[in-house]
Every structure is written in structure tokens, then in C-alpha cells.
C-alpha positions in Angstrom: -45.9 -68.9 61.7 -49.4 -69.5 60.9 -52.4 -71.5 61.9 -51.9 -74.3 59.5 -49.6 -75.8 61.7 -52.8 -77.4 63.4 -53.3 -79.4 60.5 -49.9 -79.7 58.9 -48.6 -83.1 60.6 -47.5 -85.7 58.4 -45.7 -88.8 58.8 -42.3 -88.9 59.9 -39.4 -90.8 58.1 -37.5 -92.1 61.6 -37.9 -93.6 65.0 -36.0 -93.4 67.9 -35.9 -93.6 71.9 -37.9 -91.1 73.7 -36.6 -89.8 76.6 -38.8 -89.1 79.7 -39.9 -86.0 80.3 -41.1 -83.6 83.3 -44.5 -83.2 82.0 -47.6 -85.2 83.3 -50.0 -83.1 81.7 -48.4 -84.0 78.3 -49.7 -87.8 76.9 -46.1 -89.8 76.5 -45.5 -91.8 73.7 -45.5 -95.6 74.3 -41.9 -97.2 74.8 -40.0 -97.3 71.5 -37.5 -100.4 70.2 -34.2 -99.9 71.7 -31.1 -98.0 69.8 -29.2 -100.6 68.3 -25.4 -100.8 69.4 -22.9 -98.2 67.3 -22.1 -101.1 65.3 -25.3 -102.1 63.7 -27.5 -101.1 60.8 -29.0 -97.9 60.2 -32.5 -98.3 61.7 -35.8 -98.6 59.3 -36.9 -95.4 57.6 -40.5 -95.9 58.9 -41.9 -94.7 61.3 -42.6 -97.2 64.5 -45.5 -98.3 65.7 -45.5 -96.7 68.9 -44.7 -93.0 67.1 -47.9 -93.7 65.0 -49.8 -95.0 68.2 -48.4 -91.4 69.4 -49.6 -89.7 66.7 -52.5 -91.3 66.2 -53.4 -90.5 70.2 -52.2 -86.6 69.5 -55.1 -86.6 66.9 -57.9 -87.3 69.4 -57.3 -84.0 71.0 -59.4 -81.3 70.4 -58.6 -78.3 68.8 -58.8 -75.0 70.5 -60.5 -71.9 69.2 -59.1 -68.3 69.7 -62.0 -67.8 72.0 -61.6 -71.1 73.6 -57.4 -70.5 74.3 -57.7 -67.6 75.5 -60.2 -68.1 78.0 -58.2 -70.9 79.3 -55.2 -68.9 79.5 -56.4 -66.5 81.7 -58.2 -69.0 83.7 -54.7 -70.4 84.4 -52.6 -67.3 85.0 -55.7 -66.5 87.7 -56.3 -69.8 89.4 -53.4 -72.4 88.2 -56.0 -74.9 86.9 -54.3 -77.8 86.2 -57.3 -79.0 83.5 -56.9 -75.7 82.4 -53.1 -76.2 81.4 -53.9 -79.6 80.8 -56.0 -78.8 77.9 -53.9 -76.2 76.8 -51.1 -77.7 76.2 -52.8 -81.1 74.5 -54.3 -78.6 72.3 -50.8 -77.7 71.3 -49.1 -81.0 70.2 -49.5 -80.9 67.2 -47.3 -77.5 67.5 -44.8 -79.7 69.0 -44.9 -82.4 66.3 -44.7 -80.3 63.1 -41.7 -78.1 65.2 -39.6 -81.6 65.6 -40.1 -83.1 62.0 -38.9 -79.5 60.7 -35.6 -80.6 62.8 -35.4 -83.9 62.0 -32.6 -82.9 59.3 -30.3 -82.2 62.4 -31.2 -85.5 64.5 -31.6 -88.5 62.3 -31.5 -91.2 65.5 -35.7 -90.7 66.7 -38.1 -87.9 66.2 -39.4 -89.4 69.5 -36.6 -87.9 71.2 -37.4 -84.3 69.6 -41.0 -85.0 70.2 -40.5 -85.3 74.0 -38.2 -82.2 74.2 -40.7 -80.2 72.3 -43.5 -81.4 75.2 -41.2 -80.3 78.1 -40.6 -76.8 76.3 -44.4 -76.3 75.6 -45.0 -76.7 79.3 -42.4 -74.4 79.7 -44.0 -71.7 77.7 -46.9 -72.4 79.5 -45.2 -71.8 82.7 -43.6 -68.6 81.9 -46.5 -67.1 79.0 -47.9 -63.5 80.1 -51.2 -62.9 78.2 -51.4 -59.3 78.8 -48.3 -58.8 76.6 -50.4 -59.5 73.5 -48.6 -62.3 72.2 -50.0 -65.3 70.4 -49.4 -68.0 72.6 -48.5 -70.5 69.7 -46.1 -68.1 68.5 -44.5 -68.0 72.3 -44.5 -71.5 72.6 -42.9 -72.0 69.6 -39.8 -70.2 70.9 -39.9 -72.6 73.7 -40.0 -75.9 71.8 -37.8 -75.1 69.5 -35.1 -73.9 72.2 -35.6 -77.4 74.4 -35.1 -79.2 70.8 -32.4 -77.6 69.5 -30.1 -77.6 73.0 -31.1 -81.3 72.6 -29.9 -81.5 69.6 -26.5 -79.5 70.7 -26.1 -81.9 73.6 -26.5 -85.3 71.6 -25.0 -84.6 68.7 -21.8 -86.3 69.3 -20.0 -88.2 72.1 -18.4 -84.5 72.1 -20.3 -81.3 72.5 -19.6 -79.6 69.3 -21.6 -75.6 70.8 -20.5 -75.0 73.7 -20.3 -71.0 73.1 -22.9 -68.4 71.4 -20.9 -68.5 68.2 -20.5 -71.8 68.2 -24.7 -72.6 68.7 -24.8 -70.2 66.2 -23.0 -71.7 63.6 -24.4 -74.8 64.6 -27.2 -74.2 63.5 -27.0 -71.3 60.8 -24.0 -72.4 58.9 -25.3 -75.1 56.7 -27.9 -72.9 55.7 -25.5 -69.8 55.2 -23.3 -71.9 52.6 -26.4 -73.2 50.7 -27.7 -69.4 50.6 -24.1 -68.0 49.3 -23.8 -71.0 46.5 -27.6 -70.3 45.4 -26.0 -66.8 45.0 -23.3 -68.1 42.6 -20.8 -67.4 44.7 -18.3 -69.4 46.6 -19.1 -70.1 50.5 -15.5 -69.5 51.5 -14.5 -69.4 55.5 -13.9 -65.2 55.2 -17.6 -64.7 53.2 -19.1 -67.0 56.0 -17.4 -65.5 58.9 -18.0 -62.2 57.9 -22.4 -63.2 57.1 -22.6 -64.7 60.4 -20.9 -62.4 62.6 -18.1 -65.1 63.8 -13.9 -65.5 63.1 -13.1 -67.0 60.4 -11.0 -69.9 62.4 -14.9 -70.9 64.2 -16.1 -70.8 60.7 -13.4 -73.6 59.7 -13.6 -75.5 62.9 -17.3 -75.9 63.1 -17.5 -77.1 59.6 -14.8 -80.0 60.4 -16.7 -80.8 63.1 -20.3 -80.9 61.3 -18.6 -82.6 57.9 -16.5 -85.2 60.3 -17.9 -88.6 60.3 -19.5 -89.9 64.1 -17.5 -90.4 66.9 -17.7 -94.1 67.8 -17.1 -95.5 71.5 -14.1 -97.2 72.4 -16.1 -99.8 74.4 -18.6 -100.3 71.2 -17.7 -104.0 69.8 -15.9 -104.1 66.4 -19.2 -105.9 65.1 -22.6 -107.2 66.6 -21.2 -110.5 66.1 -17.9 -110.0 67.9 -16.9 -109.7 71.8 -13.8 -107.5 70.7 -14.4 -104.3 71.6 -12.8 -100.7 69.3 -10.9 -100.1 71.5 -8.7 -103.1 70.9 -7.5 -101.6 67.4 -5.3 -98.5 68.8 -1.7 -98.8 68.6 -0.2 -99.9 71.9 2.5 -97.8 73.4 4.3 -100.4 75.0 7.8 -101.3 73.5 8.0 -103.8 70.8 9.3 -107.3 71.6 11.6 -107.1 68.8 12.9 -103.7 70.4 12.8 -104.9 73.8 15.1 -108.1 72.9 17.9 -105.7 71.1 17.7 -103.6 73.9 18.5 -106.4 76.3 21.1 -107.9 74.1 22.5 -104.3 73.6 22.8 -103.6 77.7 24.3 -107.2 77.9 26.9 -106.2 75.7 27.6 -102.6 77.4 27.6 -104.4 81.1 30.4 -106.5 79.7 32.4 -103.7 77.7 32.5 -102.3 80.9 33.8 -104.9 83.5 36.6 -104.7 80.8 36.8 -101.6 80.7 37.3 -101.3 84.8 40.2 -103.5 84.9 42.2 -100.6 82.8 41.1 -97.9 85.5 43.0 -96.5 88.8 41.5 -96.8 92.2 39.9 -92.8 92.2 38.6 -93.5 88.4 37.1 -96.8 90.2 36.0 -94.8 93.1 34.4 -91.9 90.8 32.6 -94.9 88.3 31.1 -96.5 91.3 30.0 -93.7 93.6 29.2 -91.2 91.1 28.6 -92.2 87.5 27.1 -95.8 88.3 25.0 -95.1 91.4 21.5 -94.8 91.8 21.9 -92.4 94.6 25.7 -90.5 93.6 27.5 -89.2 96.7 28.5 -85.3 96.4 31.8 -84.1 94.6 32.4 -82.5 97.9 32.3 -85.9 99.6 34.8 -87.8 97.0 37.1 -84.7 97.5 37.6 -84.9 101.2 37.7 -88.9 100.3 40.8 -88.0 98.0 42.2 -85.1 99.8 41.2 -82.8 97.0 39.2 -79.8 96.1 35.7 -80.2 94.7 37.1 -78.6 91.3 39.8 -81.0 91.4 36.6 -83.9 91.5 34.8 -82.8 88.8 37.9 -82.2 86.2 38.4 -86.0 87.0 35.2 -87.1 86.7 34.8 -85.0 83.2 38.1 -87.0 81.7 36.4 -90.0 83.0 33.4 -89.3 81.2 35.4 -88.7 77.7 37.1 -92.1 78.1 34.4 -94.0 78.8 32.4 -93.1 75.8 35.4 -93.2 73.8 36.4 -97.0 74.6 32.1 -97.7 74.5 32.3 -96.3 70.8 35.3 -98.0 69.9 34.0 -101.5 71.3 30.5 -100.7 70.2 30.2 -99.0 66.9 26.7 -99.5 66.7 26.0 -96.7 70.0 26.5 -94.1 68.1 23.4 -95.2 66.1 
């Protein structure tokens, strides 16, 4: 990265909601329009009025010399001057802008809400930035910003987390730019050439680009249009039985229940006793309990009850040809 970074901000192409941030040193941009509901229009490609008023406001900050940084680093890490970070890290804004429009690719809601990510990583860097280590400070807090945007970006993506592992942030962010690199070689960006570049399996390869290629994931309570009170939700299949399966149903259980009063009249008292108590009941008694009813063995029970069984559904499917459907 160089200097020109200082001068380099142009106008961005979207607006969104900022989100507040931890930083009082940083000047907030004023309160955006809201998000409009799932539903609605894409929002205007320019920029709003209170991202240029942002901008604009970013612009009346001085720019810092070598000299003039570095003194106030040190003067920091000594004392913990809060002008002292206060002017360092409006001096850097402009950082922060030109690191969120080079994003804005991945997050096409608000560069607001990139903008305000960037500020709470550049008073990060701040924070944790060691001048003896001889590091450029811009080039530190760039590592910063861009980490607090990009986990934003990871987080908000979709109403599902889509990196939620190293390989997976990895080819969140990478993969894109992988296949483009492979094509401009001629050759084909297959899931095997792209797992093998990136260091990942082949099925993360595959999974992350359904994910990044899939279309939004839309809320359930979001309403079919801004004009209507029905809500998404109200299109899934219900799981509920049919009414037109529910009435054959009935009819059908109707028919059964009277097969088998019929049916009982043919039937001795123990084939009674065994329909009743065991094959009928919500609660069956024991076969041990119907054989000292009967004076039998528990064997002797359950052979009975087995024949039972076979005639029943034997007369059923006779009477009711349409059970064995």
C-alpha cells in the first residue's frame, strides 16, 4: 500500500445503515434512510446525503506528516493522550474510506456500514500499534480495518453464516478471485484445480460456491409485497392432512367399524375375549392374564390370537377390497 491512499477517495456507488460504533474519537456519520423491507426495491445507486455530509466532514481533517504521526504516536504509547489518538486516527479516515469502497463488491446494502467497521478497527490498531517494531502505522491499521470489515461482511452476509471455519473465510473471500485468475489462464476453474490452489477439500470448494452463487435468503416473517399484510411464510406447504384425505379416511374407518360389528357376531366367546382385551384395547391386558382367564398356557394365548389375526384381515380384505390399497 502506498501513500496515495490519502488522496484516492472517490465517490461511492451505495448507501446504507451505519451501525454504531465503540469509537468516540472517530466523527460518526449522520443517520442514514432506513433499509427498506426484503420485499422492496433495490435502493438508489447514489450515494446519500448523509455519506456525502460524511465525506465531506472526513475532508476537513488534516493530513498528517511522517514527522507529524510519528510524534504523536509516541506521545500516545507514553502518556495515552486522548487528542493525541484523537488526531491520529482522524488523520486516518480516509484509510478507512478507500479500505471499504475496495469491499463494497462483497457488501452491496451500505458502504456506511463498512465505513463504521473500518473506524472501530482503526481504533483498534491504535490500541494495540507498537512503534518500536518499525512498522508503518497505515500499513498496521490497514490490517485492522480490513479484518473488522471483512468479519462484518462474514456475519451479514446472509440470514445464515456462510464462514464459520478458516477454510471456509478463506474461500469466502479468495474463491471468486481464484476462479477469475484460473479462466484468465485459459483454463477451466474446476472444484479439484480450486481446491488444490486454495489449500481446501474439494467438497468446501463445491459448497461455498452454492452458497456464494445461491440467491438471498428471504425471511419468513418478510410480507409477500410492500403492499400486502401476508407474510412468506404463508406460501409453504402445510403438513396438515388434506380435507379431501381426511373425509376418505373417515368414511373408510366408518366402513371398517361396521365390517367389524359383523364380523363379531361370527366369533366364539375367547375370540371375543382376545378382540376386546387384546387386539382392540388401548391398554391390552398380558397373554399371561387371558391364559389363566382361559385355563391355558400363555403359548396356547398367543397361537389363538395369531389365527385370530389371519381371519380378521382375511374377512377385512374380502369385505373391503380397497385395504389392500
Amino acid at each position: 500500500m502506498t501513500d496515495d491512499w490519502r488522496e484516492e477517495i472517490g465517490q461511492p456507488t451505495k448507501a446504507l445503515v451505519e451501525r454504531p460504533s465503540a469509537g468516540a474519537l472517530v466523527p460518526r456519520a449522520p443517520a442514514p434512510t432506513p433499509v427498506p423491507r426484503p420485499s422492496a426495491q433495490p435502493p438508489s445507486p447514489r450515494p446519500s446525503d448523509s455519506l456525502k455530509a460524511y465525506l465531506a466532514e472526513v475532508k476537513r481533517f488534516k493530513l498528517l506528516t511522517k514527522e507529524e504521526e510519528a510524534e504523536l504516536l509516541r506521545l500516545y504509547k507514553l502518556t495515552g493522550d486522548p487528542q493525541a489518538a484523537q488526531r491520529l486516527a482522524t488523520g486516518n479516515l480516509r484509510l478507512v474510506v478507500k479500505i471499504a469502497m475496495e469491499f463494497q463488491s462483497h457488501w452491496l446494502n451500505n458502504l456506511q456500514d463498512l465505513i463504521q467497521e473500518g473506524n472501530v478497527g482503526l481504533l483498534q490498531a491504535l490500541k494495540k500499534y507498537d512503534p518500536t517494531r518499525g512498522v508503518k502505522f497505515s500499513y498496521y491499521a490497514a490490517y485492522w480495518i480490513k479484518a473488522y470489515i471483512l468479519k462484518y461482511i462474514m456475519d451479514n452476509w446472509r440470514l445464515v453464516k456462510v464462514g464459520t471455519t478458516q477454510a471456509q473465510r478463506k474461500l469466502f473471500y479468495n474463491l471468486k478471485k481464484e476462479q477469475e485468475k484460473i479462466q484468465r489462464e485459459g483454463l477451466e476453474p474446476a472444484y479439484g484445480l480450486l481446491a488444490e490452489r486454495l489449500g481446501v477439500s474439494e467438497g468446501e470448494v463445491k459448497e461455498m460456491n452454492i452458497r456464494l452463487t445461491a440467491g438471498r435468503e428471504i425471511s419468513l416473517d418478510a410480507p409477500l409485497n410492500p403492499d400486502s399484510g401476508e407474510a412468506q411464510i404463508n406460501l409453504l406447504p402445510s403438513h396438515e392432512e388434506g380435507v379431501d384425505n381426511f373425509l376418505a379416511n373417515a368414511q373408510l374407518r366408518e366402513l371398517v367399524k361396521d365390517k367389524l360389528v359383523r364380523y363379531r357376531q361370527t366369533l366364539s366367546d375367547r375370540e371375543l375375549t382376545l378382540l376386546d382385551k387384546r387386539l382392540m384395547a388401548e391398554e391390552p391386558v398380558t397373554l399371561q392374564e387371558v391364559g389363566e382367564e382361559f385355563g391355558v398356557s400363555r403359548e396356547r394365548v398367543r397361537q389363538l390370537e395369531e389365527r385370530l389375526k389371519k381371519n380378521l384381515a382375511s374377512y377385512l380384505m374380502k369385505e373391503l377390497p380397497e385395504l389392500s390399497f
